[in-house]
C-alpha positions in Angstrom: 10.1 25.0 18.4 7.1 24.1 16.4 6.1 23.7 12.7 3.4 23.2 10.6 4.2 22.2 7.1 2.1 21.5 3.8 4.8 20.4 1.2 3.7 17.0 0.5 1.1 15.4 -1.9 -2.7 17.0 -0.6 -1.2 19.7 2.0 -2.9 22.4 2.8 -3.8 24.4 5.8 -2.7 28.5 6.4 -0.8 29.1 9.3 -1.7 32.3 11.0 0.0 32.4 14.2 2.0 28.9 16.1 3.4 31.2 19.1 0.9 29.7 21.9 0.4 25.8 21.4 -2.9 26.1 23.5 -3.9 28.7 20.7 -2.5 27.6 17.5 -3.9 29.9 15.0 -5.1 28.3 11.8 -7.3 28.7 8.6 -9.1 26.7 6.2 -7.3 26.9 2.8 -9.4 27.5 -0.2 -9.1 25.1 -3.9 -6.4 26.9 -5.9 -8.5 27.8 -8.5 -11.8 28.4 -6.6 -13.6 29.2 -3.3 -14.5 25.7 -2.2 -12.6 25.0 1.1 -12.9 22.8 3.7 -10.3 20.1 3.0 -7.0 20.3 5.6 -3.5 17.8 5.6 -0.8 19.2 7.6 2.0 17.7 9.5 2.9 19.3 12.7 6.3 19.2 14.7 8.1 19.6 17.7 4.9 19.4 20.0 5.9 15.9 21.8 3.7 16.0 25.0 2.6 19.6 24.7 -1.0 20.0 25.2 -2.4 22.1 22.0 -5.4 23.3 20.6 -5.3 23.9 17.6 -8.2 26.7 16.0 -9.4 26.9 12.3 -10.5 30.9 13.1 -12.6 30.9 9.6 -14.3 27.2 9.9 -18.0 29.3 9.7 -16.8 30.0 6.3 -16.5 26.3 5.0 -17.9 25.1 2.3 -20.1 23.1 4.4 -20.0 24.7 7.3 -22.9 23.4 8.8 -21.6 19.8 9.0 -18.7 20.5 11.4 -21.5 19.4 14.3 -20.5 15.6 15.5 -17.0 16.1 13.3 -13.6 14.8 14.3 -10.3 15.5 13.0 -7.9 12.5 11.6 -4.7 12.2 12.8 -1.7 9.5 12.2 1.7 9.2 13.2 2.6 7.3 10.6 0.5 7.9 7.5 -0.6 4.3 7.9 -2.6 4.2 11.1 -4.9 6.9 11.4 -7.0 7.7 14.9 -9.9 10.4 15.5 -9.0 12.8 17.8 -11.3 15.7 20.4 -12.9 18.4 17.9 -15.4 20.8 18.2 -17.1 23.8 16.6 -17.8 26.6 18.8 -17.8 30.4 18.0 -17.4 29.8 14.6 -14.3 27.9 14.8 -13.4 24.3 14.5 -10.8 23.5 17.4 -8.5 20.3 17.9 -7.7 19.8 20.9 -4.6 16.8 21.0 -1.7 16.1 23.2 0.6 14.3 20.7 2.5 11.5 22.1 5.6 12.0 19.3 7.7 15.2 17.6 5.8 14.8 14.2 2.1 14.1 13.6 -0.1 14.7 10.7 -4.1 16.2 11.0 -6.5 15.9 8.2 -9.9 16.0 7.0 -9.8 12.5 6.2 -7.3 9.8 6.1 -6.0 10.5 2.6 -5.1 9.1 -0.7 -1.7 9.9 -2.3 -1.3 10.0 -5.5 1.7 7.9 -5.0 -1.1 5.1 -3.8 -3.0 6.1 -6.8 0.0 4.8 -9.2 0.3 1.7 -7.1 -3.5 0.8 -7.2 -3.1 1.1 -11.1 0.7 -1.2 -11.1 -1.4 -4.0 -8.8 -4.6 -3.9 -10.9 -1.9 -4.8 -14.2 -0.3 -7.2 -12.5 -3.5 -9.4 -11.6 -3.7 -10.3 -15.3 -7.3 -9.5 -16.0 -7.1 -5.6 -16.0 -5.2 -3.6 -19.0 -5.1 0.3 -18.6 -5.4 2.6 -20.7 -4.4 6.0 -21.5 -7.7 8.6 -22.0 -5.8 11.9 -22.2 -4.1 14.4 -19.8 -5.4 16.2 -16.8 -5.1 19.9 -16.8 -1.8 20.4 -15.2 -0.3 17.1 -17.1 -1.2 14.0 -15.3 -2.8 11.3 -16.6 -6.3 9.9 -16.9 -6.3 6.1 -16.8 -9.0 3.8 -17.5 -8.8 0.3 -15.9 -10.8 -2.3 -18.4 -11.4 -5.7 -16.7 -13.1 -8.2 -18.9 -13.1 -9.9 -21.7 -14.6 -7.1 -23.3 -16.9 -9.3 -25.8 -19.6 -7.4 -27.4 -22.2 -9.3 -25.8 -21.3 -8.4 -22.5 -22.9 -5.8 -19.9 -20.9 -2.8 -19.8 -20.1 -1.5 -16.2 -18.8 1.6 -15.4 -17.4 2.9 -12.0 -15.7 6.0 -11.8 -14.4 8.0 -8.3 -13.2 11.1 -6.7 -14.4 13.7 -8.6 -14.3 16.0 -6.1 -10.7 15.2 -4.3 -10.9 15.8 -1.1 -13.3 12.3 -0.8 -10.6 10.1 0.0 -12.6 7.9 0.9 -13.8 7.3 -2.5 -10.5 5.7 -3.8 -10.1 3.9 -0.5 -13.6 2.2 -2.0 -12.2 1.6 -5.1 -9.0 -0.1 -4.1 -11.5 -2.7 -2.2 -13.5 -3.0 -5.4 -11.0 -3.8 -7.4 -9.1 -5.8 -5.2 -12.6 -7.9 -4.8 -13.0 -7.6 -8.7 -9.5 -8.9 -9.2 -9.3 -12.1 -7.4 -9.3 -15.5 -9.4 -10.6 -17.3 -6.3 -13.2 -14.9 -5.7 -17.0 -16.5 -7.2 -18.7 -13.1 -7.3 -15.9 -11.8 -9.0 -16.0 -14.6 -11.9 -19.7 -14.7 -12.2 -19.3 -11.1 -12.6 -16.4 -11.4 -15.3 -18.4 -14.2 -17.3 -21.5 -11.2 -18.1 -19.8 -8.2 -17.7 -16.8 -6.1 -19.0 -15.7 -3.3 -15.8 -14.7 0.1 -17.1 -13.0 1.4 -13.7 -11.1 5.1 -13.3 -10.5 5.3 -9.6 -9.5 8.9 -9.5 -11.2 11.1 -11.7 -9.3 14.2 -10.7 -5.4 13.6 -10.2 -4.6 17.2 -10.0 -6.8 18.1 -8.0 -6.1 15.3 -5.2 -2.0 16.4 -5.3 -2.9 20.3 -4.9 -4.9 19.3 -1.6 -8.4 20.5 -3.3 -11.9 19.4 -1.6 -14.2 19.7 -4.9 -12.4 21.5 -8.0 -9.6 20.5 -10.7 -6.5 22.2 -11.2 -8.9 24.9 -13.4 -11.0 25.1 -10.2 -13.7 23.0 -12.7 -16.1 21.3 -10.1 -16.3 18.0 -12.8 -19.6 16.7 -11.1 -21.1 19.9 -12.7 -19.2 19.5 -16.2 -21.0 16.5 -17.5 -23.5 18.1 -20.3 -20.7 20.2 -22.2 -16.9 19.2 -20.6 -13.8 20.5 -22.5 -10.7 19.8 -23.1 -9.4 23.2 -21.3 -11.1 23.3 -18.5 -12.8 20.1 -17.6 -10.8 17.2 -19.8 -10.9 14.6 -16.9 -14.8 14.6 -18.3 -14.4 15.1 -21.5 -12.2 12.4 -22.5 -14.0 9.7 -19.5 -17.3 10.8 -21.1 -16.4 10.3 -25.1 -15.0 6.7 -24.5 -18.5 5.9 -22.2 -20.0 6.7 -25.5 -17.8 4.4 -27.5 -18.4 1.4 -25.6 -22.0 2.0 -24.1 -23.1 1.6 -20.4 -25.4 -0.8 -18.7 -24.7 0.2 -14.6 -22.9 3.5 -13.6 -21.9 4.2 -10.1 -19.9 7.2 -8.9 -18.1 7.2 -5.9 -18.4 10.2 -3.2 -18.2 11.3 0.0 -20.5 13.4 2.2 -19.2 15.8 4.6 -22.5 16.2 6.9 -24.8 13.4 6.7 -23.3 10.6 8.6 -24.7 7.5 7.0 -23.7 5.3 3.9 -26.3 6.2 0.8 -27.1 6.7 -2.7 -29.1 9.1 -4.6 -30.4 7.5 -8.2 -31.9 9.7 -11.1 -35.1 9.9 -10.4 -35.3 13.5 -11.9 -34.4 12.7 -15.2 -36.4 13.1 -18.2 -35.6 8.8 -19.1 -36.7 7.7 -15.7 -39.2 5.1 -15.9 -39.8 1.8 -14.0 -37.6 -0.3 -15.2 -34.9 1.7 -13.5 -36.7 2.0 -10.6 -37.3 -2.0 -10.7 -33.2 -2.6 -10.9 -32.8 0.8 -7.8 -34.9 -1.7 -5.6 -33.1 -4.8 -7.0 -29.3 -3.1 -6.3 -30.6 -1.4 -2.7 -31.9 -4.8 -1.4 -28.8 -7.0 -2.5 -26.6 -4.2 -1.5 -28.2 -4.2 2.4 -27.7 -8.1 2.4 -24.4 -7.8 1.6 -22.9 -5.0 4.1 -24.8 -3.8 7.0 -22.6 -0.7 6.7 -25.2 0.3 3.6 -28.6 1.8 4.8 -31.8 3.4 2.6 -33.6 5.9 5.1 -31.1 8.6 5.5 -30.1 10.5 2.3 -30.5 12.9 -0.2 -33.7 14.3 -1.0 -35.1 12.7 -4.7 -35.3 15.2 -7.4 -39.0 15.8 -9.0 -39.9 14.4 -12.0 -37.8 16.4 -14.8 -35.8 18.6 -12.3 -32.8 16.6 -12.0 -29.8 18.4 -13.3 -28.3 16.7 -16.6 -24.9 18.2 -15.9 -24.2 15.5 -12.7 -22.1 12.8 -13.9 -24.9 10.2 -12.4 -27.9 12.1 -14.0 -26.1 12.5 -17.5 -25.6 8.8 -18.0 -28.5 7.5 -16.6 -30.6 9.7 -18.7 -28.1 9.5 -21.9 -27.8 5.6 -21.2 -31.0 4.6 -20.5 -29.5 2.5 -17.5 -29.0 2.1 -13.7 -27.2 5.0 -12.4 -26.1 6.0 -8.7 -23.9 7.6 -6.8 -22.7 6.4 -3.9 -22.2 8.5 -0.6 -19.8 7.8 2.3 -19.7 10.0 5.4 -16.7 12.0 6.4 -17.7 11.5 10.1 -18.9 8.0 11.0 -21.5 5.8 10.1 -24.3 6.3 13.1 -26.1 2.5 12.2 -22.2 1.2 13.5 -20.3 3.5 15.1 -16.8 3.6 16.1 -15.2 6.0 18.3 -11.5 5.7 17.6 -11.9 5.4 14.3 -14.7 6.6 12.6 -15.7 5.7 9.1 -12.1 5.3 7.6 -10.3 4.1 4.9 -10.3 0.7 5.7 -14.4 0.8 6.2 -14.7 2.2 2.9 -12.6 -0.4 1.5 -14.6 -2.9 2.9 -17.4 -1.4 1.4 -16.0 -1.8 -2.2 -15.3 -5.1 -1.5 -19.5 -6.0 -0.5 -20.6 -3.9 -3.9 -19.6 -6.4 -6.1 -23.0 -8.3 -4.9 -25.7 -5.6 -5.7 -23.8 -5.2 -9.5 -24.1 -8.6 -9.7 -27.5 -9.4 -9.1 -28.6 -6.6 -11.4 -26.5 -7.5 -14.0 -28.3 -10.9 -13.7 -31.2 -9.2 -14.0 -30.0 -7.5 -17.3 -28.9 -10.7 -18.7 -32.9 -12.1 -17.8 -34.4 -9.0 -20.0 -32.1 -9.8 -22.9 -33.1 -13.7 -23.2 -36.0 -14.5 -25.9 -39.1 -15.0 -24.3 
């Protein structure tokens, strides 16, 4: 007899009818506290060599419901080795079609992030000896928001700031960050100490913990989309903001990056602030600077495909990347990573994963440094 079950850490899916494995009927589960929904992590059973298809009936009412086209579903036997498996969107409806080879397998959106990895990423950043962590307040529903410092915070040094999974469903975001800091972290690593010897990292790898456990796409526990609560956060509604924002404000920021993922376009981007009221071109001098380093170091990084750039003085101030590069006066981009594959390198069985995006976190640490040594250059006497 079969089951579908959502009681773990990011579940969620609504079952609507499992009597017919060819025509298991499924929906798309909202945020708790909002509309957005596209995000799905369910575990299915008793379906060993059973041919089944599984239907999301109300896919056309996604969030993003026009980026299903070229999509595949995750699925892992394990929750360690995750595959891509035959989906497609016809009718309206988003169907997985998958013969599982085993009595228990898990489908999601994308190969997630526990919070249980969470905690671990923050134990194995402590124990490397350069990183303390530090306490910033409580989410809404109690967790709490850590902030990983890595440097020898002198007050000469470039301050760094990289921050991730705002919206929790973009796994793939802390799978980034775990490469980062595990590139960021090593002694025997040269980027990693040229990096350490002019800069001081300010690092929070998962910006919304509640919202990552309660199997969200883009909202907090409050249903607070916090990529939206940047000009006036509070500590009701939106204090993963407000208390990340008041401590960038106490120390000051030199390079911002935050982490996302995309669900439709199927490249590895970012989009900069050239909207903002402070854009001038000395930022755009240090965007060409960090795009250029960042392409030599990872062919998995590309600059045609993207976002379209704001117009002069439309950018909206209440995005975390346009807030503090307009506040800061500094280098500020967020970083995009497909939900689907990346097209320049594809890769059928898996598809952009979490290993790829860790990978990627790992080859960032060359664009930040040569703009930070381009940072150190403006602040020498002439």
């Amino acid at each position: 007899m079969m089951k579908i079950s959502t009681q773990f850490d990011g579940g969620a899916v609504i079952v609507k009818d499992l009597s017919n494995p060819e025509h298991i009927r499924l929906d798309l589960r909202p945020d708790n506290a909002s509309d957005f929904k596209q995000w799905f992590y369910f575990r299915l059973q008793g379906a060993a060599y059973t041919p089944c298809k599984l239907h999301f009936e109300n896919a056309s009412q996604a969030t993003y419901h026009y980026a299903w086209d070229g999509y595949q579903a995750c699925a892992s036997y394990d929750r360690q080795n995750w595959f891509r498996v035959p989906t497609t969107y016809e009718n309206g409806e988003l169907i997985i079609s998958h013969t599982p080879l085993a009595n228990s397998i898990y489908y999601a959106y994308f190969e997630p992030y526990s919070h249980e990895q969470h905690l671990n990423l923050l134990g194995e950043a402590q124990g490397s000896g350069l990183c303390q962590i530090d306490d910033l307040g409580s989410t809404v529903q109690g967790r709490d928001i850590n902030l990983l410092t890595i440097g020898n915070q002198a007050e000469s040094d470039l301050k760094v700031w990289v921050i991730a999974r705002q919206h929790p469903g973009e796994t793939m975001a802390e799978w980034f960050m775990e490469g980062f800091l595990s590139r960021l972290l090593d002694h025997q690593d040269p980027t990693a100490r040229a990096l350490l010897d002019i800069a001081t990292f300010y690092v929070v790898p998962n910006m919304n913990p509640d919202g990552s456990v309660l199997g969200n796409l883009r909202t907090n526990a409050a249903g607070a989309n916090l990529n939206r609560e940047w000009l006036e956060p509070n500590t009701e509604k939106s204090p993963e903001v407000y208390y990340v924002r008041e401590k960038m404000h106490e120390t000051g920021v030199d390079v911002f990056l935050d982490i996302h993922g995309d669900e439709a376009i199927p490249y590895n981007f970012v989009a900069g602030t050239e909207g903002v009221p402070n854009y001038n071109k000395r930022i755009a001098a240090l965007e060409k600077l960090f795009k250029t380093a960042f392409q030599a170091a990872s062919p998995d990084f590309q600059d045609v495909h993207g976002y379209e750039k704001d117009a002069a003085g439309q950018a909206n101030l209440s995005l975390a990347t346009n807030y503090v590069g307009n506040t800061f006066r500094c280098l500020a981009y967020t970083l995009e990573m497909p939900f689907k594959d990346n097209d320049n390198l594809p890769d059928d069985d898996f598809g952009w994963n979490g290993q790829r995006s860790l990978r990627l976190g790992e080859s960032i640490l060359s664009p930040i440094l040569a703009v930070c040594h381009e940072l150190v250059r403006e602040h020498e006497p002439n």
